[in-house]
N, C-alpha and C positions, 0 to 999 in steps of 0.2 A: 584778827583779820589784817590782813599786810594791804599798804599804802596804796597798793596796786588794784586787788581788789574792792576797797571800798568805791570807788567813783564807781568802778566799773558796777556795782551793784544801785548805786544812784542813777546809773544810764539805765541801767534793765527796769528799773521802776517808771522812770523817764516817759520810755517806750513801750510799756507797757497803760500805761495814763493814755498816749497817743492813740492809742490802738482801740483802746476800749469804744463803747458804744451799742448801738444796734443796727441790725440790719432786715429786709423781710420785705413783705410782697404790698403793692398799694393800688388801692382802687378810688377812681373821681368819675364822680356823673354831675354835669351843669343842665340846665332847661335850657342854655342856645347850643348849636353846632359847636364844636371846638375844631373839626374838620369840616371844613369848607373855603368857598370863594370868597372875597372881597365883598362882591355883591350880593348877599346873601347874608355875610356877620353884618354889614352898615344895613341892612334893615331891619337886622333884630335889635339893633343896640339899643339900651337901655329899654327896650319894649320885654324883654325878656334876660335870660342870662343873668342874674340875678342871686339863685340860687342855687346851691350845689353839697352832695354830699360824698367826703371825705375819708377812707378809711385806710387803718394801717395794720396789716398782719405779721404781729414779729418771727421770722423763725432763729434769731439766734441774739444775744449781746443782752447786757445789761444799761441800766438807765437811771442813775441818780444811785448806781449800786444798788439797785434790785433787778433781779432774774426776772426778764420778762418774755421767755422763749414761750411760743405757741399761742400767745394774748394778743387779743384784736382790740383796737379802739376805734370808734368810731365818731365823724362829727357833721353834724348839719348846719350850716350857713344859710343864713338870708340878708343877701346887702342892699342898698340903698343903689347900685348903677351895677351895668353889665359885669359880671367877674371877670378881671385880664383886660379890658378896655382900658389903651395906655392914654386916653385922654379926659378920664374920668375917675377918679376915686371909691372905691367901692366903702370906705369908712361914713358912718358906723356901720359896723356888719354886728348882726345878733346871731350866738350860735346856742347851740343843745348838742352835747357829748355823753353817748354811751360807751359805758367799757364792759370790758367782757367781765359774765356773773364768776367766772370760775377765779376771776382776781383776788387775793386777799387785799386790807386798807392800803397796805404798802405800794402794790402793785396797780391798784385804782389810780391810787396820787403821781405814782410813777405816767403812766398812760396818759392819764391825762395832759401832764410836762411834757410828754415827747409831742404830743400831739402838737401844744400851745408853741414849742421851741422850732415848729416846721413848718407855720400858719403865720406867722406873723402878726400882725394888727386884726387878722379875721376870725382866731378867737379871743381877741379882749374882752368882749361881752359876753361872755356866758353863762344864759340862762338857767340851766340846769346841767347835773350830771347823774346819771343815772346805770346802774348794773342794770342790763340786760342780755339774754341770751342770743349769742351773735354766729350765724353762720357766715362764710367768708370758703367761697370756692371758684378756683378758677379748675376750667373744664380740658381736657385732654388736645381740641383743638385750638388753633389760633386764636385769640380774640376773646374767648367765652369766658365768664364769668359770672357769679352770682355772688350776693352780698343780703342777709337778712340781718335785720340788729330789732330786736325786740320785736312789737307787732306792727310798729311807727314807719318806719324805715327799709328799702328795700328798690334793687336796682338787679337785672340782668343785660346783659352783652355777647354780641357776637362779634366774628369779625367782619372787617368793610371787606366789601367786591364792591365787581365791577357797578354793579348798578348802585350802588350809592356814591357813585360819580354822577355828579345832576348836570355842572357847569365846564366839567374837563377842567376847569381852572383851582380845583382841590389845592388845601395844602393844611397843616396844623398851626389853624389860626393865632387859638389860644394855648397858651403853653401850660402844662399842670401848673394847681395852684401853689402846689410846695415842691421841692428841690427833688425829681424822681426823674429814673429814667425810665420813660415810659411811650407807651402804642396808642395814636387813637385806635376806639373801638365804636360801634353801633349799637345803642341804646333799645332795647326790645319792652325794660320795663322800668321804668322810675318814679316814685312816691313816695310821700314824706306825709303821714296823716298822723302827728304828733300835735304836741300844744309847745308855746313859748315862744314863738318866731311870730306870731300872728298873722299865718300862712299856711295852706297846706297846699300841694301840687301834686299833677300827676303830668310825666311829661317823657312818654316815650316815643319811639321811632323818630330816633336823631343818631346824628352822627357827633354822639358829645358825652362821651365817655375817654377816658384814659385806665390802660391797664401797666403796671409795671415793677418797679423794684426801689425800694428806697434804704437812704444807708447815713445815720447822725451819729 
């Protein structure tokens, strides 16, 4: 190999490290509005907002160097103050993560890391992690989405109109809770009737969903 090419073959490795990752579709439902007025998030703070469930659909890239194309993982949160309230702390937060059953161990462990490296402090705690079978569908129009992860967990969405303008003074309150770019959406169905959060809830017709695309 001449002088010339070897860097040149250290750069291609370089940039190839760079590149790597994953990328794919993400879904969040919280129990307060993440689309709304002023007047509206300050009456639900800390009464509600609380808990929220998380999920990430890979469709492409690797993760710790394992193949994790088509694998969903998914996580439930329960924290101690509103989620996204910049004047309160949502730590400790307790969570429960499913990954999808079609995972082998490698790809479980995997999933679970991406989840943890894009959540920050709000999966430290976590209760359980369990294979389950996970649907994960976003629907032809705007907005629509559906998410089932075992028999525990499960959320549907549409998109906002006009009439879920209450106050004219809308905007995206709360920003998702990990690094996506992402749409609010209207919440039609949300429920969490699992164990280990010492919680369960049912919390739909809200405007507190996000649908979108995320990329580590």
């Amino acid at each position: 190999m001449s002088k010339t090419a070897f860097p040149l073959v250290i750069l291609g490795f370089f940039f190839a490290s760079l590149a790597a990752g994953v990328s794919g579709d993400y879904l969040e439902v919280r129990t307060s509005d993440i689309y709304t007025g002023p007047c509206f998030a300050n009456a639900e703070v800390n009464l509600t907002g609380k808990e929220a469930i998380l999920a990430w659909r890979v469709r492409e890239g690797r993760w710790q160097d394992v193949e994790l194309k088509d694998l969903t993982v998914v996580a439930v949160v329960k924290a101690q103050a509103t989620l996204g309230d910049p004047h309160a702390s949502p730590d400790p937060a307790r969570a429960v993560i499913m990954v999808d059953e079609r995972a082998n161990p490698q790809q479980s462990r995997a999933l679970v890391s991406l989840a943890r490296s894009m959540s920050g402090s709000l999966l430290d705690d976590v209760v359980w992690v369990k294979a389950s079978p996970i649907e994960f569908e976003l629907g032809a129009e705007h907005g629509h989405a559906r998410l089932q992860a075992g028999d525990i967990a499960r959320f549907e969405t549409r998109g906002l109109h006009e009439g879920d303008h209450l106050c004219g003074n809308e905007t995206v309150y709360y920003p998702p809770l990990v690094d996506a770019e992402a749409i609010p959406a209207y919440t039609t169905v949300h429920e969490f009737t699992g164990s280990g959060l010492n919680s369960t809830w049912s919390s739909p017709f809200k405007r507190s969903a996000f649908i979108g695309h995320f990329r580590q």
